[in-house]
C-alpha positions in Angstrom: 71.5 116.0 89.5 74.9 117.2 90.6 76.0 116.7 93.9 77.6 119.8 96.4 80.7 118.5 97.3 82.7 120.1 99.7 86.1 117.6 98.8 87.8 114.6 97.9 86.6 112.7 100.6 83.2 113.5 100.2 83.6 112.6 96.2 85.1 109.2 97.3 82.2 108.0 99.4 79.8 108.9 98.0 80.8 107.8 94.7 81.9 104.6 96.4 78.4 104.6 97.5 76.8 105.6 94.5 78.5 103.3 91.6 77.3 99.7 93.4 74.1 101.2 94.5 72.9 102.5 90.8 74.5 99.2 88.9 72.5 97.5 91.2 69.3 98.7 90.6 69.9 99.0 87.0 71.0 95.3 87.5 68.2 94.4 89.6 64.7 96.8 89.3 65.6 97.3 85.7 66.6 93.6 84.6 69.2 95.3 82.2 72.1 93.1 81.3 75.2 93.7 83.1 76.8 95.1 80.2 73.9 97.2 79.8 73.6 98.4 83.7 77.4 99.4 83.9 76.5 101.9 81.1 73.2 103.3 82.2 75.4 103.4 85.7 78.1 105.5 84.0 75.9 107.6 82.4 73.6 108.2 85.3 77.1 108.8 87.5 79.7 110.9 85.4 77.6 114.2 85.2 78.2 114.1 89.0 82.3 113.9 87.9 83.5 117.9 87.5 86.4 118.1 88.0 88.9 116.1 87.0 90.0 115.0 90.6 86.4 113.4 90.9 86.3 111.5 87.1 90.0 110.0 88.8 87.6 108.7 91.9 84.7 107.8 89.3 86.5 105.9 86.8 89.1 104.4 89.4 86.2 103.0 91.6 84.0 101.7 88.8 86.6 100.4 87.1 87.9 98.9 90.1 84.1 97.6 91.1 83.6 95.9 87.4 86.8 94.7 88.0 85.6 92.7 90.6 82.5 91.8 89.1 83.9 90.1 86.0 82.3 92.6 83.8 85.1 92.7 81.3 83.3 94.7 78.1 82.9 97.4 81.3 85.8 97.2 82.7 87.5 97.9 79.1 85.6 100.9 78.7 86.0 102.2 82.0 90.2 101.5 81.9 90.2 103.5 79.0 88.6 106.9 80.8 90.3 106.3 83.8 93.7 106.2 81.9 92.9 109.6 80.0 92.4 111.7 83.1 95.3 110.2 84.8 98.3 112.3 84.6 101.3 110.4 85.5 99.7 107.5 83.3 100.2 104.9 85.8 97.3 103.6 87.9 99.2 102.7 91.1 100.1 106.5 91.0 96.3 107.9 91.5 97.2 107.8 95.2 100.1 110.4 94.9 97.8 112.5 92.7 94.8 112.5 95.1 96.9 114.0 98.2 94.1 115.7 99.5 92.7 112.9 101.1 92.8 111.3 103.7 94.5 108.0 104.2 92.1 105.7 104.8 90.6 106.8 101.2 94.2 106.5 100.0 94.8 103.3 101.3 91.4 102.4 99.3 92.8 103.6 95.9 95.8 101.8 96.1 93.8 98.7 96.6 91.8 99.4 94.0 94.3 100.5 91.5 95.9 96.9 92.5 92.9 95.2 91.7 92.7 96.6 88.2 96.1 96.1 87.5 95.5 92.1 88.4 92.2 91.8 86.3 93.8 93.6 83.3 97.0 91.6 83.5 95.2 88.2 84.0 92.5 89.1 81.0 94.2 91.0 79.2 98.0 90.7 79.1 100.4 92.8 81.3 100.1 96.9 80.2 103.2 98.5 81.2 100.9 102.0 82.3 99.1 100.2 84.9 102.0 99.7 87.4 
């Protein structure tokens, strides 16, 4: 099912929305692993993602949200799309290169892109792209 959106801030809630709601059902309803509900949550979400401003926002949140979870195999996978859309190749950039929103959202990505930047440099050594 893909969604009408009308812009970037509509792609950023509601995939903000979207990401913890399906992990946690397929987490919860489904009793899938957490490897195993990150997947069926990016598979369910990045049809949604077409354009390549909205698999920024996708990847960025739900790399960003298994971040937080301590979902590392997930977070691996999901660092790796997000860096392939990105075209400055540095994470803390995805702010400047989503100017069409507005800065509340913006304020929200640069969190997130600091949380990733923390989780891969405490589990996985400092990458030089990230900052």
């Amino acid at each position: 099912m893909i969604l009408p959106f009308e812009n970037l801030n509509n792609i950023y809630e509601e995939f903000k929305y979207l990401v913890e709601h399906v992990y946690t059902i397929c987490l919860e309803e489904e009793g899938n692993s957490p490897t195993q509900a990150a997947g069926r949550t990016l598979s369910e979400l990045q049809p949604m993602a077409d354009s390549e401003d909205s698999k920024k926002i996708l990847y960025l949140l739900m790399t960003s949200y298994f971040a937080l979870q301590d979902n590392q195999e997930a977070f691996q996978v999901l660092y790796k799309k997000l860096k392939t859309v990105m075209e400055s190749g540095s994470i803390i950039q995805l702010r400047n290169e989503l100017n069409s929103m507005n800065e509340t959202n913006k304020l929200e990505i640069e969190s997130n892109s600091k949380v990733i930047i923390k989780y891969y440099d405490q589990n996985f050594g400092n990458d030089r792209s990230t900052g």
